[in-house]
C-alpha positions as MATLAB code, in Angstrom:
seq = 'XXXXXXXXXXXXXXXXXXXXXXXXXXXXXXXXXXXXXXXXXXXXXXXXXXXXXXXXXXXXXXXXXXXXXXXXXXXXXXXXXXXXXXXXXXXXXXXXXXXXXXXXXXXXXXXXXXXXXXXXXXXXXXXXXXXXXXXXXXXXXXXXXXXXXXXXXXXXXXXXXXXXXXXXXXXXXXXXXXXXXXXXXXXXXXXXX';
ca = [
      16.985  -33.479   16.015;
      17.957  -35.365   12.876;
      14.570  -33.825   11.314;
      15.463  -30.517   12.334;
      18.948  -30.877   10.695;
      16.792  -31.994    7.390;
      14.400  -29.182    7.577;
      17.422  -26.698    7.555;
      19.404  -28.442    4.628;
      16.118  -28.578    3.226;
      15.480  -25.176    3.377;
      18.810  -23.726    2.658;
      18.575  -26.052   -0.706;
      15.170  -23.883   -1.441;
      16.579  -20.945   -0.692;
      19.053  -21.647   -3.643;
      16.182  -23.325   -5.875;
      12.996  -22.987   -7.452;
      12.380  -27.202   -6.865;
       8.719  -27.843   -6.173;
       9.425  -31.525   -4.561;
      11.835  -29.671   -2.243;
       8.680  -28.056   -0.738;
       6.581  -31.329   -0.609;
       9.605  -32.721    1.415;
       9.835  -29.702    3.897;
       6.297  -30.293    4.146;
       6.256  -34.330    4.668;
       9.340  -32.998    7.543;
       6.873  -30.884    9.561;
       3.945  -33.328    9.277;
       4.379  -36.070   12.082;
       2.373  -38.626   10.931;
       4.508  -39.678    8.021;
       6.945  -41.861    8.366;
      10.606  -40.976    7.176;
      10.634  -43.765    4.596;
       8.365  -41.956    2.329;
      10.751  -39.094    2.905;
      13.578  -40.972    2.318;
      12.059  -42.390   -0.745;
      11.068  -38.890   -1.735;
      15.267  -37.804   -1.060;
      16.699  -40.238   -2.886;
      14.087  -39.656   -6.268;
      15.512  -36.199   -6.173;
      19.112  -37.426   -5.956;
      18.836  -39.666   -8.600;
      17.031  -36.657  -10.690;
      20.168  -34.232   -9.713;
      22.541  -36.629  -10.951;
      20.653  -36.892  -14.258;
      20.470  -33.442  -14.393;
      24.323  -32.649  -13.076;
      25.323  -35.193  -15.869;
      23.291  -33.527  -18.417;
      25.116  -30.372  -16.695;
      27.994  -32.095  -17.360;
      27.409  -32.914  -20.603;
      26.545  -29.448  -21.563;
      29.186  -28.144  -19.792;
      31.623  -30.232  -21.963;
      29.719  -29.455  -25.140;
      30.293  -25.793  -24.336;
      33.889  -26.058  -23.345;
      34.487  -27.378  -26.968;
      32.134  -24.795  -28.358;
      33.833  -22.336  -27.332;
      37.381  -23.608  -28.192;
      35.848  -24.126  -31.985;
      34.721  -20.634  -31.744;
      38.004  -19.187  -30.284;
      39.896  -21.222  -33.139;
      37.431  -19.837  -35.585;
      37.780  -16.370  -34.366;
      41.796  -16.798  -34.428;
      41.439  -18.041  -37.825;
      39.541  -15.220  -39.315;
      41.765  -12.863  -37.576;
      45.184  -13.774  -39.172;
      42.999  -14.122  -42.773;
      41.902  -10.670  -41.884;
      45.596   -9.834  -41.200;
      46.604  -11.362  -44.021;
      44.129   -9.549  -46.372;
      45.174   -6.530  -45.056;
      48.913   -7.179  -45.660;
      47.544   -8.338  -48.955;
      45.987   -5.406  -49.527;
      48.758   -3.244  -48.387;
      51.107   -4.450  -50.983;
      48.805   -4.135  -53.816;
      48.392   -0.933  -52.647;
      52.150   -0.368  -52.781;
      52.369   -2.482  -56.447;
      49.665    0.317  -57.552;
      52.032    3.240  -56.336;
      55.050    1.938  -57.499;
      52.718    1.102  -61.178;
      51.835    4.363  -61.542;
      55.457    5.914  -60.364;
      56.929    3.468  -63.353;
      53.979    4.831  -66.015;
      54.319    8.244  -64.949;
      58.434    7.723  -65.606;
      57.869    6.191  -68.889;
      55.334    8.526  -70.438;
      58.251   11.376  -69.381;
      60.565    9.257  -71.167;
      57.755    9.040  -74.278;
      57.963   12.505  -74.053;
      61.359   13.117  -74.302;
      61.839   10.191  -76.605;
      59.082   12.464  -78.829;
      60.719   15.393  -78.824;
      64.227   13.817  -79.309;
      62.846   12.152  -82.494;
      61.722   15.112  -83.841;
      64.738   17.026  -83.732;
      66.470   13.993  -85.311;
      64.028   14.159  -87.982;
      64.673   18.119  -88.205;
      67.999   17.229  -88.296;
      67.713   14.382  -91.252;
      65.653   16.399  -93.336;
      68.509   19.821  -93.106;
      71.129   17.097  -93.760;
      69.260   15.219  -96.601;
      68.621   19.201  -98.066;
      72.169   19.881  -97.908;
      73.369   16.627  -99.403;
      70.930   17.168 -102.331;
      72.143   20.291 -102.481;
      75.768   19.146 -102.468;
      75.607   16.246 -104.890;
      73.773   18.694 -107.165;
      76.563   21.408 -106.861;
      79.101   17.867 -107.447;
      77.456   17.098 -110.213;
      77.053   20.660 -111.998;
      81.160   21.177 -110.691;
      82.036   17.632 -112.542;
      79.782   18.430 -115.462;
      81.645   21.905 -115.636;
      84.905   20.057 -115.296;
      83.991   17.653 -117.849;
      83.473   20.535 -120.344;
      86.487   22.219 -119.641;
      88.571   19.141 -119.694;
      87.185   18.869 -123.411;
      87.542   21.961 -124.612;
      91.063   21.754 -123.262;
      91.537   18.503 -125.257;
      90.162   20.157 -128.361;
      93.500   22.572 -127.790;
      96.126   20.334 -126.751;
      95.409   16.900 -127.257;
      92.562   16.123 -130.089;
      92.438   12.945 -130.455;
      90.501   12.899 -126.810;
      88.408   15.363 -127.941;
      84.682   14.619 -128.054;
      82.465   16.849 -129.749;
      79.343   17.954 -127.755;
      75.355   16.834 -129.022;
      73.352   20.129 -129.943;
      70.494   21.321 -128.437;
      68.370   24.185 -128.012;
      66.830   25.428 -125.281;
      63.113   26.431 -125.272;
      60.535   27.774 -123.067;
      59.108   24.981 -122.487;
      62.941   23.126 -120.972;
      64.088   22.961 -117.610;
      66.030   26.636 -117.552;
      65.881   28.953 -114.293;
      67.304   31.859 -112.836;
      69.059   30.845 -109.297;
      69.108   33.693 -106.171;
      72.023   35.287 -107.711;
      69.907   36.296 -110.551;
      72.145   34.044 -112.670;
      70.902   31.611 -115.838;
      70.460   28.067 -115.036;
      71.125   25.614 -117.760;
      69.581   21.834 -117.795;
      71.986   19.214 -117.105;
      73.843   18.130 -120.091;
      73.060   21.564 -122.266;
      76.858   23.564 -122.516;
      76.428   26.831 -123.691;
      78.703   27.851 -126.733;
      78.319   24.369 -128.230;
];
């Protein structure tokens, strides 16, 4: 009865594995004429050889277990680096937009500052004609004022009165005729004199 009892925890042990000693025993079980101290010898060679080997199980087991927490770790690691490249990324990408807003609002502003500083300069160059033309006008006006103030003091008061140098005009001095088809006279030259 007990070798029956064997046999079948014996066989349900093949059933499960591919052990080739597991066989022999089932074997040595049937046979009568051994004894059950070889058997028992047998039995407790392969317990001793599935506690190496559940150790080593073990072992591998545990190696694994920390394997794969390494790996998870790892994995977890690259993930929020990836996430954080990508945030990275998306505010560079948002720096770049808000760049090229700013460079697109300042070459507007170049342009406008352009074409601001060219009517300035439009304006300048008007004023700066019409102030020539005004201090030239002041000067001919005091010139002419100077004259007449002198010829008036050759009248009434003589003493003041300073007699003009002579000169000639020529073709070759600085006479013109103005737009209202009038004689121009160089500075300093008073005709009648």
């Amino acid at each position: 009865m007990m070798r029956q009892r064997a046999l079948e925890a014996i066989g349900e042990a093949v059933a499960r594995s591919q052990r080739p000693k597991l066989d022999l025993i089932t074997l040595a079980l049937r046979g009568k004429k051994i004894g059950f101290e070889s058997i028992i010898r047998m039995i407790d060679e392969l317990i001793a050889t599935l506690k190496k080997e559940g150790q080593s199980d073990e072992d591998k087991k545990q190696y694994c277990t920390v394997e794969f927490d390494s790996a998870e770790e790892e994995k977890k690691s690259s993930e929020r680096s990836l996430s954080d490249v990508n945030a990275a990324l998306d505010d560079a990408k948002t720096s770049i937009l808000s760049l090229q807003d700013d460079i697109s609002a300042l070459k507007d502003g170049i342009t406008d500052l352009d074409k601001s500083v060219a009517e300035a300069t439009e304006q300048r160059k008007i004023a700066s004609q019409e102030f020539t033309e005004l201090m030239t006008s002041d000067t001919a006006a005091k010139e002419l004022l100077q004259f007449a103030k002198n010829r008036l003091n050759k009248f009434y008061n003589p003493k003041l009165y300073v007699p003009p140098k002579k000169r000639t005009v020529t073709a070759g001095s600085n006479c013109k005729w103005n737009d209202r088809s009038s004689f121009i006279l160089p500075a300093g030259f008073h005709p009648g004199e």
